[in-house]
N, C-alpha and C positions, 0 to 999 in steps of 0.2 A: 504493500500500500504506500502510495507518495505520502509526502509529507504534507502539501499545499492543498491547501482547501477551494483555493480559489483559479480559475482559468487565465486569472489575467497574469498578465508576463513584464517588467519592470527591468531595465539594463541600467546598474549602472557605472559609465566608463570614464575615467579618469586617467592621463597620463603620466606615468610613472615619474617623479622628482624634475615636474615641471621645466622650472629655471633652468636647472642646471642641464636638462634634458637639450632646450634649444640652444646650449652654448655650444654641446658636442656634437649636435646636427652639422654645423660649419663649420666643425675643428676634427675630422674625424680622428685625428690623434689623440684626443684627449679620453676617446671611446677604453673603458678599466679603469682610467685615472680617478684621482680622488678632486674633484668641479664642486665649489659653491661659490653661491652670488652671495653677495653682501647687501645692507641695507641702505639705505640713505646714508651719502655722505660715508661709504663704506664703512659703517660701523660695525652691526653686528651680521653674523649667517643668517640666511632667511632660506638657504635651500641647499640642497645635497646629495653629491651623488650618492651611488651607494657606494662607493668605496671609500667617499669620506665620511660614509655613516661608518662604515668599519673600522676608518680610523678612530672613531668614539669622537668626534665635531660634533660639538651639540646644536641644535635650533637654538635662535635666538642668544648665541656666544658670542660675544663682542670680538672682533676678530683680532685682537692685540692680544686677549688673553688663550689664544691654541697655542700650544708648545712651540716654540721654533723651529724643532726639528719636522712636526706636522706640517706645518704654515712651508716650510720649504721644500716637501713633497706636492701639495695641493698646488691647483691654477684657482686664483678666484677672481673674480667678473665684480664689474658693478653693477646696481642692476638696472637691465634694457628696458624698459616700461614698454615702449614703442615696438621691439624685437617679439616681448611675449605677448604681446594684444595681438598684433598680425597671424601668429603663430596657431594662440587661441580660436582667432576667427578663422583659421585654416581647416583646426581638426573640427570646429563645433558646426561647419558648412559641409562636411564630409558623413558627419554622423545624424542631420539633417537630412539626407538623401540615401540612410538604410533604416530610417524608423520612420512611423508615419508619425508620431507625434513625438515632441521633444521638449525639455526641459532644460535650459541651462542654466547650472546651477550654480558653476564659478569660472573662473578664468582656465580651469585647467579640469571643472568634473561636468557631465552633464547625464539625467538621466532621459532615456529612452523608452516607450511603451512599444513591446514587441508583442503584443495581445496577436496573437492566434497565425504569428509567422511559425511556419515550422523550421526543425531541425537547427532547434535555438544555440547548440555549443558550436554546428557548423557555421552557423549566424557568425556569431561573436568573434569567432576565429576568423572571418571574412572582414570584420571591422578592425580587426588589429593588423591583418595583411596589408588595409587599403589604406589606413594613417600609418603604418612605416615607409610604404610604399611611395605615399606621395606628400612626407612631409618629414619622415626620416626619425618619429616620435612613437616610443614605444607605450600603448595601453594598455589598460586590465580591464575583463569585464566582466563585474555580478550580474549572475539574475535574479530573480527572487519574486514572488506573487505580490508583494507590497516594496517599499523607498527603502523600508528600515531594511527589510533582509535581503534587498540588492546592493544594501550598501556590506552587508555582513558576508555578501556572498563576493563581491570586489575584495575585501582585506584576505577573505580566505584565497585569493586569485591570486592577489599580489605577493602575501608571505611561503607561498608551496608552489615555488618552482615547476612542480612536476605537474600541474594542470595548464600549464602554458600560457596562463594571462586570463582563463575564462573556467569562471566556476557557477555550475545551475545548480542551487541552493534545493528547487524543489525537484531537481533530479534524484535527491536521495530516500532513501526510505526513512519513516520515522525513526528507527534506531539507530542509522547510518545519522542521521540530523543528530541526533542527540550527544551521539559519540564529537563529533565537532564542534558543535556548540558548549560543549562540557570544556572543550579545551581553549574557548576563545574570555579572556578578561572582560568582565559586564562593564568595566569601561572603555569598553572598543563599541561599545552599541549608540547609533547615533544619537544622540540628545542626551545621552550619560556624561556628564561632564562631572570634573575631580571630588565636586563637592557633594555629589547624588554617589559618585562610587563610596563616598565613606559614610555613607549614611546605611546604603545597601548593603555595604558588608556588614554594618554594627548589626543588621539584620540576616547574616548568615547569607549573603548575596552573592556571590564572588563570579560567579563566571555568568553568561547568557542562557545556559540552561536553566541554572536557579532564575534567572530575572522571569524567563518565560513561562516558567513553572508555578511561581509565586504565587500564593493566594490572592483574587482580585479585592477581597476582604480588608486581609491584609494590611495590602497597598492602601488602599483605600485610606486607610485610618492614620497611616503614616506620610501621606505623598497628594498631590493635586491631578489633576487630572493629567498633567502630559503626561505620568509616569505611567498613569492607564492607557493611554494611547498607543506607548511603546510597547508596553506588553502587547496591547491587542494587534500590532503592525507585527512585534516578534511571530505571533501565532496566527498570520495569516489575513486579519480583518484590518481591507485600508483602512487609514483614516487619514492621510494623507494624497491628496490629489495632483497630478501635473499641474504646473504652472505655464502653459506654452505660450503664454506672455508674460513680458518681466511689468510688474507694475511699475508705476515711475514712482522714483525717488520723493520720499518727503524734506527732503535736506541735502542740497550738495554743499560737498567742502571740496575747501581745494588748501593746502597749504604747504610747509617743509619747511623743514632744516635748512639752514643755511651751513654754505661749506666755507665761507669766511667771515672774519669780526664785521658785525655792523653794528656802526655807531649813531651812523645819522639819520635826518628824517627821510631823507630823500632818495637813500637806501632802501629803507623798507616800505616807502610808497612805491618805488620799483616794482620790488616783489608784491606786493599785495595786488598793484596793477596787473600785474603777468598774473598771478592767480584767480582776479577778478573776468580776466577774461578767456579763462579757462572752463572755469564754473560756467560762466555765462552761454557757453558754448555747448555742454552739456545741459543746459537748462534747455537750450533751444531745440538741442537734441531730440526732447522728449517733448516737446510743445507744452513747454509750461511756463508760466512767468513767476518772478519773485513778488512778495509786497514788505520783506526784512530782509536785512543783510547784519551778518553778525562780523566783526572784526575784530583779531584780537593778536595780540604780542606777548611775548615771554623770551626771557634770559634761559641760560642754561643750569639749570637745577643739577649737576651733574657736578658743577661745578660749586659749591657751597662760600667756596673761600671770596666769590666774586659780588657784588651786590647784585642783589634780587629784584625782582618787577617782574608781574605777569599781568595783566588788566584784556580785558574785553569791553565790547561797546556793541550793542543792539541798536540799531536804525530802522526807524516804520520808515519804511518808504511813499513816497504823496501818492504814487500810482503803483497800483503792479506791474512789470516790464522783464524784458530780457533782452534788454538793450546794453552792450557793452559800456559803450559811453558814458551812459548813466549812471548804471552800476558802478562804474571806475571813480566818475565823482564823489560818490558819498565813500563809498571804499578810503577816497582821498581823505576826507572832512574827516571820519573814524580815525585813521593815523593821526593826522591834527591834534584832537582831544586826547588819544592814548599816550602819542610819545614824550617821553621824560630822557632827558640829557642827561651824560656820566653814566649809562648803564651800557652794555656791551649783548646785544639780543640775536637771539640764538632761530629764535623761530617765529614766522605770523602765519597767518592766510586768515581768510574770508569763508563764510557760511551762508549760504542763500536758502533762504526758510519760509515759511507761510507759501509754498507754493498750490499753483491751481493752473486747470490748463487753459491755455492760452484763447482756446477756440469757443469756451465759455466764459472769459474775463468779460467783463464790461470798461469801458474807458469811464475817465473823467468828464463830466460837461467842458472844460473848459480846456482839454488836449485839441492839438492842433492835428488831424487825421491826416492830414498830408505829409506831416512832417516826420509822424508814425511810420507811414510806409516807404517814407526816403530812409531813415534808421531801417525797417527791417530790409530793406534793399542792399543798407550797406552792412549789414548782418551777414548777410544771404551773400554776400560777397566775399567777406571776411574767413566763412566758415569754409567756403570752395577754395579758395588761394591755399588755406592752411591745409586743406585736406589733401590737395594735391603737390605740394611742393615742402611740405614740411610742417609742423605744428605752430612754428617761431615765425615763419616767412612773409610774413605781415603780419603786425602789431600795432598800440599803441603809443604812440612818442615817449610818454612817457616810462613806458619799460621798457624803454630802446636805451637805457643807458650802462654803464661802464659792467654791471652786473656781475660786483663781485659777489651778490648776495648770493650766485647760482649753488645749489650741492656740490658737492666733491664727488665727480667721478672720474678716478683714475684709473679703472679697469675698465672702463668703457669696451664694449665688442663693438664692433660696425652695426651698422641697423642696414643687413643682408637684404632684407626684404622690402622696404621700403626708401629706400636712398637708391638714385642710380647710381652716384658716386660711390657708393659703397656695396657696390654687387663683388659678389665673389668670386672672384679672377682664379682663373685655372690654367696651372704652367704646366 
Protein backbone atom coordinates (compact mmCIF):
# COMPACT_ATOMS: atom_id res chain seq x y z
CA UNK A 1 0.00 0.00 0.00
CA UNK A 2 1.41 3.60 -0.81
CA UNK A 3 1.85 5.94 1.58
CA UNK A 4 -0.08 9.17 -0.08
CA UNK A 5 -3.47 9.43 0.25
CA UNK A 6 -3.92 11.89 -2.04
CA UNK A 7 -3.55 11.88 -6.21
CA UNK A 8 -2.18 15.12 -6.49
CA UNK A 9 1.73 15.36 -7.23
CA UNK A 10 3.81 18.40 -5.84
CA UNK A 11 7.98 18.95 -7.33
CA UNK A 12 9.92 20.55 -5.48
CA UNK A 13 13.33 21.66 -7.31
CA UNK A 14 15.94 23.69 -6.17
CA UNK A 15 19.51 24.06 -7.23
CA UNK A 16 22.18 22.70 -5.41
CA UNK A 17 24.57 25.62 -3.52
CA UNK A 18 23.19 28.26 -5.80
CA UNK A 19 25.88 31.14 -5.62
CA UNK A 20 28.53 29.28 -5.76
CA UNK A 21 26.85 26.93 -8.39
CA UNK A 22 26.94 29.99 -11.12
CA UNK A 23 30.54 30.99 -10.25
CA UNK A 24 31.63 27.38 -11.44
CA UNK A 25 29.31 27.22 -14.46
CA UNK A 26 32.00 29.95 -16.11
CA UNK A 27 35.01 28.66 -14.26
CA UNK A 28 34.97 25.08 -15.17
CA UNK A 29 38.05 24.72 -13.19
CA UNK A 30 36.90 25.45 -10.12
CA UNK A 31 34.25 22.37 -10.72
CA UNK A 32 35.65 20.00 -6.79
CA UNK A 33 37.09 23.01 -5.53
CA UNK A 34 36.17 24.50 -2.37
CA UNK A 35 33.73 28.28 -4.01
CA UNK A 36 31.89 30.60 -1.70
CA UNK A 37 30.44 34.09 -2.23
CA UNK A 38 30.64 36.51 0.32
CA UNK A 39 28.20 39.16 1.41
CA UNK A 40 28.13 42.69 1.12
CA UNK A 41 31.13 44.48 1.02
CA UNK A 42 32.64 40.92 1.28
CA UNK A 43 32.07 40.34 4.68
CA UNK A 44 30.67 37.30 5.62
CA UNK A 45 29.94 33.58 3.60
CA UNK A 46 26.60 33.42 2.24
CA UNK A 47 27.09 30.21 0.19
CA UNK A 48 29.19 27.14 -0.52
CA UNK A 49 30.22 24.73 -2.36
CA UNK A 50 30.40 21.54 -1.20
CA UNK A 51 33.79 21.04 -0.74
CA UNK A 52 33.95 24.17 1.27
CA UNK A 53 31.11 22.74 3.29
CA UNK A 54 33.64 19.84 3.94
CA UNK A 55 36.12 22.14 4.78
CA UNK A 56 33.74 22.99 7.90
CA UNK A 57 33.18 27.02 6.28
CA UNK A 58 30.23 27.81 8.20
CA UNK A 59 27.05 30.07 6.68
CA UNK A 60 27.05 33.21 7.75
CA UNK A 61 31.30 33.30 8.88
CA UNK A 62 32.75 36.53 8.41
CA UNK A 63 35.34 35.70 6.13
CA UNK A 64 38.59 37.09 8.05
CA UNK A 65 37.63 34.74 10.76
CA UNK A 66 38.26 30.97 8.27
CA UNK A 67 41.60 29.72 9.11
CA UNK A 68 44.24 30.96 6.77
CA UNK A 69 45.31 27.92 5.72
CA UNK A 70 41.29 27.31 4.45
CA UNK A 71 40.97 30.87 3.16
CA UNK A 72 44.19 29.88 0.95
CA UNK A 73 42.80 26.67 -0.46
CA UNK A 74 39.18 28.35 -1.20
CA UNK A 75 38.29 30.98 -4.52
CA UNK A 76 35.73 33.25 -3.06
CA UNK A 77 33.49 35.68 -5.23
CA UNK A 78 31.76 38.75 -4.25
CA UNK A 79 28.60 38.44 -4.62
CA UNK A 80 26.90 38.93 -8.47
CA UNK A 81 23.32 40.03 -7.62
CA UNK A 82 22.81 40.66 -11.59
CA UNK A 83 24.92 37.07 -12.53
CA UNK A 84 22.29 35.05 -10.02
CA UNK A 85 18.89 36.95 -11.05
CA UNK A 86 19.74 36.20 -14.88
CA UNK A 87 20.72 32.61 -13.84
CA UNK A 88 17.47 32.29 -11.69
CA UNK A 89 15.36 33.50 -14.40
CA UNK A 90 17.01 30.87 -16.79
CA UNK A 91 16.26 27.77 -14.76
CA UNK A 92 12.67 29.03 -13.36
CA UNK A 93 11.73 29.74 -17.57
CA UNK A 94 12.99 26.08 -18.10
CA UNK A 95 10.95 24.56 -15.32
CA UNK A 96 7.91 26.78 -16.44
CA UNK A 97 7.75 24.66 -19.67
CA UNK A 98 7.74 20.99 -17.92
CA UNK A 99 4.81 21.75 -15.35
CA UNK A 100 1.61 23.13 -16.13
CA UNK A 101 1.45 25.12 -13.05
CA UNK A 102 4.27 26.65 -11.05
CA UNK A 103 5.32 28.38 -8.16
CA UNK A 104 8.38 30.38 -7.53
CA UNK A 105 9.31 30.35 -4.55
CA UNK A 106 12.96 31.81 -4.26
CA UNK A 107 15.70 32.81 -6.25
CA UNK A 108 17.02 29.47 -6.48
CA UNK A 109 13.78 26.97 -5.33
CA UNK A 110 10.60 26.65 -7.09
CA UNK A 111 7.63 24.34 -6.71
CA UNK A 112 5.88 22.56 -9.59
CA UNK A 113 2.32 20.75 -9.80
CA UNK A 114 2.90 17.59 -11.71
CA UNK A 115 -0.81 16.39 -10.99
CA UNK A 116 -1.56 13.37 -13.09
CA UNK A 117 1.84 13.55 -15.42
CA UNK A 118 3.06 10.11 -15.45
CA UNK A 119 6.26 8.25 -14.90
CA UNK A 120 7.12 11.11 -12.33
CA UNK A 121 11.02 9.84 -11.23
CA UNK A 122 11.48 9.65 -15.23
CA UNK A 123 9.85 13.32 -15.20
CA UNK A 124 12.31 14.65 -12.75
CA UNK A 125 15.38 13.00 -14.11
CA UNK A 126 14.24 14.84 -17.47
CA UNK A 127 14.34 18.21 -15.43
CA UNK A 128 17.62 17.85 -14.05
CA UNK A 129 19.04 16.75 -17.66
CA UNK A 130 17.57 19.96 -19.36
CA UNK A 131 18.86 22.60 -16.46
CA UNK A 132 22.55 21.04 -16.74
CA UNK A 133 22.17 20.91 -20.12
CA UNK A 134 21.34 24.26 -20.88
CA UNK A 135 22.50 26.27 -18.10
CA UNK A 136 25.30 24.08 -16.73
CA UNK A 137 23.35 24.01 -12.88
CA UNK A 138 22.90 21.01 -11.11
CA UNK A 139 19.11 20.28 -9.20
CA UNK A 140 17.33 18.17 -6.85
CA UNK A 141 13.87 17.02 -7.17
CA UNK A 142 11.20 16.18 -4.29
CA UNK A 143 7.92 14.82 -4.93
CA UNK A 144 5.46 14.51 -2.58
CA UNK A 145 1.29 14.76 -2.51
CA UNK A 146 1.53 18.19 -0.54
CA UNK A 147 4.65 21.53 -0.33
CA UNK A 148 5.68 20.04 3.09
CA UNK A 149 6.67 16.60 1.90
CA UNK A 150 8.08 17.77 -1.50
CA UNK A 151 10.17 19.63 0.26
CA UNK A 152 11.09 16.53 2.76
CA UNK A 153 11.34 14.51 -0.33
CA UNK A 154 14.12 17.29 -2.12
CA UNK A 155 16.51 17.20 1.21
CA UNK A 156 16.17 13.31 1.01
CA UNK A 157 17.28 13.91 -3.00
CA UNK A 158 19.83 16.09 -2.20
CA UNK A 159 21.73 14.25 1.14
CA UNK A 160 21.74 10.40 -0.66
CA UNK A 161 23.60 10.59 -3.48
CA UNK A 162 22.51 7.37 -4.62
CA UNK A 163 18.87 8.42 -5.97
CA UNK A 164 20.59 10.84 -8.35
CA UNK A 165 18.85 14.32 -7.41
CA UNK A 166 15.17 12.86 -7.54
CA UNK A 167 13.34 11.30 -4.62
CA UNK A 168 9.11 10.35 -4.90
CA UNK A 169 8.36 10.54 -1.36
CA UNK A 170 4.84 8.79 -2.14
CA UNK A 171 6.66 6.11 -4.08
CA UNK A 172 7.32 4.31 -0.87
CA UNK A 173 5.22 2.02 1.18
CA UNK A 174 4.08 3.15 4.56
CA UNK A 175 6.97 1.35 6.31
CA UNK A 176 9.46 2.18 3.64
CA UNK A 177 8.03 6.11 4.62
CA UNK A 178 8.42 5.56 8.06
CA UNK A 179 12.00 3.91 8.09
CA UNK A 180 13.16 7.44 6.48
CA UNK A 181 11.34 9.71 8.13
CA UNK A 182 12.58 8.17 11.60
CA UNK A 183 15.92 9.14 10.27
CA UNK A 184 15.30 12.66 9.16
CA UNK A 185 15.66 15.60 12.39
CA UNK A 186 11.93 17.28 12.97
CA UNK A 187 13.97 20.23 12.35
CA UNK A 188 14.56 19.72 8.71
CA UNK A 189 10.56 19.93 8.32
CA UNK A 190 9.45 23.18 6.72
CA UNK A 191 8.10 25.77 9.09
CA UNK A 192 10.15 23.88 12.03
CA UNK A 193 12.35 26.51 12.95
CA UNK A 194 15.04 26.39 16.05
CA UNK A 195 12.77 27.55 18.57
CA UNK A 196 9.54 24.86 17.64
CA UNK A 197 12.57 22.13 17.48
CA UNK A 198 13.06 22.61 21.23
CA UNK A 199 9.83 22.97 22.30
CA UNK A 200 9.12 19.41 20.38
CA UNK A 201 11.70 17.73 21.66
CA UNK A 202 10.82 18.90 25.54
CA UNK A 203 7.84 16.92 24.17
CA UNK A 204 9.66 13.73 23.07
CA UNK A 205 9.71 15.07 19.38
CA UNK A 206 12.94 14.44 17.66
CA UNK A 207 12.67 13.35 14.22
CA UNK A 208 9.55 13.62 11.49
CA UNK A 209 8.17 10.57 12.29
CA UNK A 210 7.40 11.53 15.92
CA UNK A 211 6.12 15.14 14.56
CA UNK A 212 3.75 13.09 12.18
CA UNK A 213 2.73 10.64 14.44
CA UNK A 214 1.89 13.15 17.34
CA UNK A 215 -1.31 13.28 18.86
CA UNK A 216 -3.54 16.13 17.13
CA UNK A 217 -4.73 16.54 20.82
CA UNK A 218 -1.75 16.94 21.99
CA UNK A 219 -0.40 19.56 19.77
CA UNK A 220 -3.32 21.17 20.15
CA UNK A 221 -2.80 22.05 23.76
CA UNK A 222 0.69 22.95 23.35
CA UNK A 223 1.02 24.61 19.71
CA UNK A 224 -1.32 27.12 17.37
CA UNK A 225 -2.44 26.17 14.50
CA UNK A 226 0.52 26.08 11.95
CA UNK A 227 2.00 23.28 14.00
CA UNK A 228 -1.44 21.54 12.99
CA UNK A 229 -1.14 22.27 9.50
CA UNK A 230 2.23 20.78 9.33
CA UNK A 231 1.33 17.73 10.67
CA UNK A 232 -1.67 17.53 8.57
CA UNK A 233 0.63 18.40 5.03
CA UNK A 234 3.20 15.72 6.83
CA UNK A 235 0.24 13.11 6.50
CA UNK A 236 -0.82 13.90 3.23
CA UNK A 237 -3.81 16.69 3.66
CA UNK A 238 -2.81 20.10 1.61
CA UNK A 239 -3.37 22.86 3.29
CA UNK A 240 -1.13 24.71 1.41
CA UNK A 241 -1.85 25.94 -2.08
CA UNK A 242 0.35 27.04 -5.25
CA UNK A 243 0.86 30.41 -5.59
CA UNK A 244 1.24 30.84 -9.41
CA UNK A 245 1.24 34.57 -8.88
CA UNK A 246 3.68 36.35 -6.62
CA UNK A 247 1.51 38.98 -4.89
CA UNK A 248 3.08 42.40 -4.98
CA UNK A 249 5.01 43.46 -2.30
CA UNK A 250 3.69 45.58 0.63
CA UNK A 251 7.04 47.31 1.25
CA UNK A 252 10.17 47.72 -0.98
CA UNK A 253 13.59 48.51 0.57
CA UNK A 254 16.36 49.08 -1.13
CA UNK A 255 19.49 49.89 0.91
CA UNK A 256 23.45 48.66 1.80
CA UNK A 257 26.41 48.87 3.34
CA UNK A 258 28.70 51.18 2.27
CA UNK A 259 32.39 49.98 1.39
CA UNK A 260 33.95 53.21 2.32
CA UNK A 261 33.92 56.04 5.25
CA UNK A 262 31.15 58.47 4.63
CA UNK A 263 31.08 61.55 6.38
CA UNK A 264 29.19 63.89 4.56
CA UNK A 265 25.73 64.98 3.60
CA UNK A 266 26.04 64.68 0.09
CA UNK A 267 27.56 61.21 0.21
CA UNK A 268 24.68 59.79 1.58
CA UNK A 269 22.04 61.71 -0.42
CA UNK A 270 24.10 59.85 -3.25
CA UNK A 271 23.27 56.74 -2.13
CA UNK A 272 19.95 57.12 -0.85
CA UNK A 273 19.23 58.77 -4.45
CA UNK A 274 20.72 55.44 -6.34
CA UNK A 275 18.60 53.51 -3.82
CA UNK A 276 15.57 55.72 -4.23
CA UNK A 277 15.43 54.98 -7.63
CA UNK A 278 15.88 51.52 -7.52
CA UNK A 279 12.95 50.83 -5.34
CA UNK A 280 11.09 53.14 -7.52
CA UNK A 281 11.70 50.84 -10.31
CA UNK A 282 10.46 47.96 -8.65
CA UNK A 283 7.55 49.75 -7.59
CA UNK A 284 6.64 50.27 -11.02
CA UNK A 285 7.42 46.85 -11.70
CA UNK A 286 4.58 45.68 -10.07
CA UNK A 287 2.10 48.61 -11.00
CA UNK A 288 1.98 50.01 -7.75
CA UNK A 289 2.44 53.51 -6.39
CA UNK A 290 3.84 54.60 -2.94
CA UNK A 291 1.81 57.21 -0.56
CA UNK A 292 5.23 56.89 2.51
CA UNK A 293 8.66 56.68 2.17
CA UNK A 294 10.71 55.77 5.02
CA UNK A 295 14.55 56.84 5.21
CA UNK A 296 16.93 56.06 7.49
CA UNK A 297 20.82 56.17 8.42
CA UNK A 298 23.13 54.29 10.91
CA UNK A 299 26.87 54.11 11.80
CA UNK A 300 28.51 50.88 12.36
CA UNK A 301 27.44 49.07 15.43
CA UNK A 302 30.34 46.66 14.90
CA UNK A 303 32.35 49.16 15.70
CA UNK A 304 31.59 50.29 19.43
CA UNK A 305 34.66 52.36 20.15
CA UNK A 306 33.34 54.84 17.28
CA UNK A 307 30.38 57.40 18.14
CA UNK A 308 26.94 56.12 17.52
CA UNK A 309 23.75 57.40 15.49
CA UNK A 310 21.15 55.57 13.91
CA UNK A 311 17.62 57.68 13.36
CA UNK A 312 14.94 57.15 10.65
CA UNK A 313 12.25 59.55 9.24
CA UNK A 314 8.61 58.58 7.93
CA UNK A 315 7.36 60.98 5.04
CA UNK A 316 3.27 60.80 4.05
CA UNK A 317 3.69 61.61 0.81
CA UNK A 318 0.94 64.61 -0.60
CA UNK A 319 0.03 62.07 -3.57
CA UNK A 320 0.64 58.49 -4.06
CA UNK A 321 3.34 58.05 -7.06
CA UNK A 322 6.16 56.01 -8.54
CA UNK A 323 7.66 58.68 -9.84
CA UNK A 324 11.51 58.77 -9.57
CA UNK A 325 11.99 62.26 -9.38
CA UNK A 326 9.65 62.62 -6.79
CA UNK A 327 10.43 60.11 -4.63
CA UNK A 328 14.23 61.26 -4.81
CA UNK A 329 13.03 64.77 -3.52
CA UNK A 330 11.70 63.92 -0.35
CA UNK A 331 14.24 60.93 -0.12
CA UNK A 332 16.60 64.26 -0.31
CA UNK A 333 14.45 66.57 2.46
CA UNK A 334 14.72 62.88 4.97
CA UNK A 335 18.64 63.11 4.63
CA UNK A 336 18.37 66.83 5.44
CA UNK A 337 16.49 66.30 8.87
CA UNK A 338 18.43 62.98 9.73
CA UNK A 339 22.08 63.98 9.18
CA UNK A 340 24.26 64.81 12.06
CA UNK A 341 28.05 65.88 11.49
CA UNK A 342 31.24 64.10 13.28
CA UNK A 343 29.67 60.65 12.85
CA UNK A 344 31.37 58.23 10.22
CA UNK A 345 27.95 56.12 8.67
CA UNK A 346 28.02 52.92 7.63
CA UNK A 347 24.71 52.26 6.09
CA UNK A 348 21.12 54.19 4.68
CA UNK A 349 18.42 53.36 2.19
CA UNK A 350 14.83 54.04 1.71
CA UNK A 351 11.56 52.02 2.40
CA UNK A 352 8.50 52.65 0.16
CA UNK A 353 5.40 51.80 2.14
CA UNK A 354 1.53 52.30 2.15
CA UNK A 355 1.55 50.81 -1.34
CA UNK A 356 -1.60 50.22 -3.79
CA UNK A 357 -1.96 49.80 -7.30
CA UNK A 358 -1.55 52.04 -9.48
CA UNK A 359 -4.59 51.23 -11.89
CA UNK A 360 -6.99 51.98 -8.95
CA UNK A 361 -5.13 55.01 -7.33
CA UNK A 362 -7.07 58.19 -7.76
CA UNK A 363 -5.01 61.45 -8.36
CA UNK A 364 -5.24 64.78 -6.48
CA UNK A 365 -7.94 67.41 -7.75
CA UNK A 366 -5.25 69.76 -8.19
CA UNK A 367 -2.32 67.36 -10.09
CA UNK A 368 -1.42 68.40 -13.26
CA UNK A 369 -2.41 65.03 -15.74
CA UNK A 370 -0.23 66.18 -18.29
CA UNK A 371 2.42 66.46 -16.48
CA UNK A 372 1.78 62.98 -14.91
CA UNK A 373 2.06 61.28 -18.13
CA UNK A 374 5.26 63.30 -19.27
CA UNK A 375 6.82 61.65 -15.62
CA UNK A 376 5.52 58.29 -16.42
CA UNK A 377 6.82 58.69 -20.16
CA UNK A 378 10.08 59.43 -18.62
CA UNK A 379 9.69 56.60 -16.33
CA UNK A 380 8.98 54.24 -19.00
CA UNK A 381 12.05 55.42 -20.51
CA UNK A 382 14.23 55.36 -17.63
CA UNK A 383 13.36 51.69 -16.98
CA UNK A 384 14.01 50.60 -20.88
CA UNK A 385 17.64 52.21 -21.01
CA UNK A 386 18.58 50.57 -17.66
CA UNK A 387 17.03 47.20 -18.62
CA UNK A 388 18.87 47.04 -21.70
CA UNK A 389 22.37 48.54 -21.37
CA UNK A 390 22.85 48.07 -17.66
CA UNK A 391 21.18 48.83 -14.24
CA UNK A 392 23.52 52.32 -13.80
CA UNK A 393 23.38 53.47 -17.41
CA UNK A 394 21.02 56.39 -16.95
CA UNK A 395 20.42 57.83 -13.63
CA UNK A 396 19.86 60.74 -11.76
CA UNK A 397 22.49 63.76 -11.45
CA UNK A 398 22.54 63.41 -8.51
CA UNK A 399 23.82 59.84 -7.99
CA UNK A 400 26.13 60.41 -10.69
CA UNK A 401 28.76 61.51 -8.31
CA UNK A 402 32.37 60.53 -7.08
CA UNK A 403 30.42 57.25 -5.35
CA UNK A 404 32.78 56.39 -2.90
CA UNK A 405 29.79 55.36 -0.87
CA UNK A 406 29.49 52.11 -3.41
CA UNK A 407 30.17 48.31 -1.52
CA UNK A 408 33.28 46.65 -1.68
CA UNK A 409 33.41 44.34 -4.37
CA UNK A 410 36.69 42.95 -4.98
CA UNK A 411 36.00 39.51 -6.03
CA UNK A 412 33.77 40.75 -8.52
CA UNK A 413 33.16 37.63 -11.59
CA UNK A 414 32.12 39.38 -14.86
CA UNK A 415 28.39 39.44 -15.38
CA UNK A 416 28.71 36.57 -18.28
CA UNK A 417 25.29 36.93 -19.19
CA UNK A 418 24.26 40.02 -19.28
CA UNK A 419 27.20 42.42 -20.30
CA UNK A 420 28.53 42.07 -23.82
CA UNK A 421 31.79 43.21 -22.64
CA UNK A 422 31.93 40.62 -20.43
CA UNK A 423 30.99 37.43 -22.52
CA UNK A 424 33.09 34.77 -22.08
CA UNK A 425 35.95 34.43 -24.47
CA UNK A 426 37.09 31.01 -25.48
CA UNK A 427 40.99 30.60 -26.49
Amino acid sequence: MLSGSSDRRIALVDVNNFYASCETVFDPGLRGRPVVVLSNNDGCVVARSAAAKAMKIKMAQPWHEVPPAVRKQTVAFSSNYTLYADMSQRVMKILREMAPHQEVYSIDESFLDLTGIPKLDAHGRQIRQRIAQWTGLTVCVGIGNTKTRAKLANYIAKKHPGFDGVFDLEALTQAEEGAWLDRIPVAEVWGVGARLTQQLNRLNIHTVQDLKTAPSKALREHFNVVVERIVAELNGVSCLELEMLTPPRQQIRSSRSFGAKVTESDQLKEAVVSYVARAAEKLRAQMSTASALNVFVATNIFKPAQPQYSNSLTIKLPFATDDTLTLAKFAVAGIDALYRPGYTYKKAGVNLMQLESKATGQISLFEDQAKLERRDRLNEALDHINRKFGRHALCLGRAAGGKAWHMKRARLSPAYTTSLSELLVLR
